[in-house]
C-alpha positions as CSV (number, residue, x, y, z in Angstrom):
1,X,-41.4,-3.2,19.0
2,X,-38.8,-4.0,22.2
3,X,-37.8,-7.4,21.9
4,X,-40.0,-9.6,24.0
5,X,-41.8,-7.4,27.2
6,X,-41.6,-8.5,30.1
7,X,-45.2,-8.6,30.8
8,X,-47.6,-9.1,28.4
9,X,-47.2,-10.6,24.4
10,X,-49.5,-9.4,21.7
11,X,-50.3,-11.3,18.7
12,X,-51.3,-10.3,15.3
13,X,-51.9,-12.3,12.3
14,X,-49.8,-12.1,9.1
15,X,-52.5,-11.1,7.3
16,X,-52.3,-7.9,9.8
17,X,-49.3,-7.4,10.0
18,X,-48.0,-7.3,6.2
19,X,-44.7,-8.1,5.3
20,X,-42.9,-11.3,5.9
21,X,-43.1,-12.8,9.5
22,X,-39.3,-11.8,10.4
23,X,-39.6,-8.4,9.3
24,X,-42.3,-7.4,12.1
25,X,-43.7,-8.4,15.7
26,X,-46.5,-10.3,17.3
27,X,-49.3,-7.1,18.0
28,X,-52.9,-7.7,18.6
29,X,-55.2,-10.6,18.5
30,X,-54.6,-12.2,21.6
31,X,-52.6,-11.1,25.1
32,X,-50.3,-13.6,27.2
33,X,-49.3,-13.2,30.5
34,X,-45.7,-15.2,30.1
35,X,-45.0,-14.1,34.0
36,X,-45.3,-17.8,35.0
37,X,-44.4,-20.2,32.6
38,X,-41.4,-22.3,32.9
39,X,-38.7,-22.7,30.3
40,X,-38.5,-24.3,26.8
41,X,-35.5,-26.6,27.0
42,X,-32.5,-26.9,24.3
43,X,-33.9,-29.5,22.6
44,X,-37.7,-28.6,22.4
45,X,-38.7,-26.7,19.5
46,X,-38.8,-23.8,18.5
47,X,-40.3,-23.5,15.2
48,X,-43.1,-26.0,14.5
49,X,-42.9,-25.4,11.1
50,X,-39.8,-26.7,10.0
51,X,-39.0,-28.5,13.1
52,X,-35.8,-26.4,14.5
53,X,-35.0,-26.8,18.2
54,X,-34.2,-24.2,20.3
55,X,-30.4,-25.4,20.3
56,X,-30.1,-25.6,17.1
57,X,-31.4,-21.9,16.8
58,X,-29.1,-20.9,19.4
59,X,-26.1,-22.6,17.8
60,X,-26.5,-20.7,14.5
61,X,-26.1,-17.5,16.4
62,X,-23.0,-18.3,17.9
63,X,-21.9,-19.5,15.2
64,X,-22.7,-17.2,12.2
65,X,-23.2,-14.4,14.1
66,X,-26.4,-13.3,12.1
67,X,-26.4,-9.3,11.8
68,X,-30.2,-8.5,11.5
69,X,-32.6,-11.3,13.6
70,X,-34.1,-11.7,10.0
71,X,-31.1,-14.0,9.1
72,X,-31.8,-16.3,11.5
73,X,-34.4,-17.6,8.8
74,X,-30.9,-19.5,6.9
75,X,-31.3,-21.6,9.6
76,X,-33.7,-24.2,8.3
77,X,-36.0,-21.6,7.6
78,X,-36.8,-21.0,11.3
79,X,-39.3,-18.0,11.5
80,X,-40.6,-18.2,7.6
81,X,-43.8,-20.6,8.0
82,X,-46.2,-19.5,10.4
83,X,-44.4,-16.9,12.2
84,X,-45.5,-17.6,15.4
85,X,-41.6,-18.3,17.0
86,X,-40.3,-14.8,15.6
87,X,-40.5,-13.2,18.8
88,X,-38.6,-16.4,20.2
89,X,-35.9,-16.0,17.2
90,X,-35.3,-12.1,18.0
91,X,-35.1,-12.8,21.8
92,X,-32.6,-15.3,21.0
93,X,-30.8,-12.7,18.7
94,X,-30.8,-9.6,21.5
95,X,-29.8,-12.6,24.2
96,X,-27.0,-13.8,22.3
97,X,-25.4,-10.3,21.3
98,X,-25.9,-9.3,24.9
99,X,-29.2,-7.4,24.4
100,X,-31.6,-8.6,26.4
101,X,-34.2,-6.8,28.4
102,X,-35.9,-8.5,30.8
103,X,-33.0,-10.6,32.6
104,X,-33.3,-13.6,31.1
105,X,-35.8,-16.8,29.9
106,X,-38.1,-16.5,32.8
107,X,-40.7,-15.2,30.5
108,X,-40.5,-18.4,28.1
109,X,-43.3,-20.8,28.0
110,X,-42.6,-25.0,29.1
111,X,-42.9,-27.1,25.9
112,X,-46.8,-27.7,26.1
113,X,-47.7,-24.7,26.8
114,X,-45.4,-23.2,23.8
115,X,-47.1,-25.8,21.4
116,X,-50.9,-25.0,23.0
117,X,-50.7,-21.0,22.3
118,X,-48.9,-21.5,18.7
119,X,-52.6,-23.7,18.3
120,X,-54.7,-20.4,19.5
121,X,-52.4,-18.3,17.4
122,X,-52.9,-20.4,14.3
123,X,-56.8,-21.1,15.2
124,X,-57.1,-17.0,15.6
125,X,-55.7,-16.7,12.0
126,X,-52.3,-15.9,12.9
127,X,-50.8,-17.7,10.3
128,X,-50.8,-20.5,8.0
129,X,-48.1,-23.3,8.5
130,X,-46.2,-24.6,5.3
131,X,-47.1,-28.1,4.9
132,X,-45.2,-31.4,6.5
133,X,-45.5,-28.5,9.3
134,X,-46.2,-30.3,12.6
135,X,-50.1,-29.6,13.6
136,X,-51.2,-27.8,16.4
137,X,-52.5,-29.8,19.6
138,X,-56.3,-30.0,20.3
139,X,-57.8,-26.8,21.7
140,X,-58.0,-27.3,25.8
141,X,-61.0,-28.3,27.2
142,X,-61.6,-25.0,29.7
């Protein structure tokens, strides 16, 4: 899968997917139109599950220069719960090893919007959260 397009984000539970949640990418239950959300800041999070910020995440990269996006899981186990921020985590990688394809954070959702859709990706099976994970807000009225 190409790390993060530009236009539209597929989800796909673990359950069908397989494998461990760094080893493959978000395909099928739900579509996302990214195209205008704002940005997650350095200190919002990233992975709800074990409560790793985006600058922490970041940091880790620069600093131990992970090979594979899969080793970003040593840091605090970002990516391992739910699996929902491992298309954030490989974006992160290809962005910080000069990689990226679609010019930039643009496509990244604000902070409420981030936490809402991990909710509809957990509430559509997506995954399971590992507990003292944070829960997922209340479903939107619409």
């Amino acid at each position: 899968m190409a790390a993060w397009p530009p236009g539209q984000f597929h989800l796909k539970s673990n359950r069908q997917r397989g494998g461990n949640a760094l080893s493959s990418g978000h395909q099928g239950l739900e579509t996302f139109n990214p195209g205008s959300w704002a940005t997650v800041e350095l200190d919002d999070k990233i992975c709800y599950c074990f409560h790793i910020s985006k600058r922490k995440v970041l940091n880790y990269i620069r600093i131990h220069q992970p090979r594979v996006p899969s080793q970003i899981s040593d840091c605090g186990g970002a990516g391992t719960g739910c699996g929902w921020c491992v298309p954030f985590l490989k974006r992160y990688f290809m962005e910080m090893r000069g990689n990226a394809t679609d010019g930039g954070q643009a496509d990244e959702p604000d902070q409420a919007a981030y936490a809402q859709q991990r909710g509809q990706y957990l509430l559509e099976g997506g995954g399971t959260p590992p507990p003292g994970a944070e829960p997922p807000p209340p479903p939107e009225e619409g």
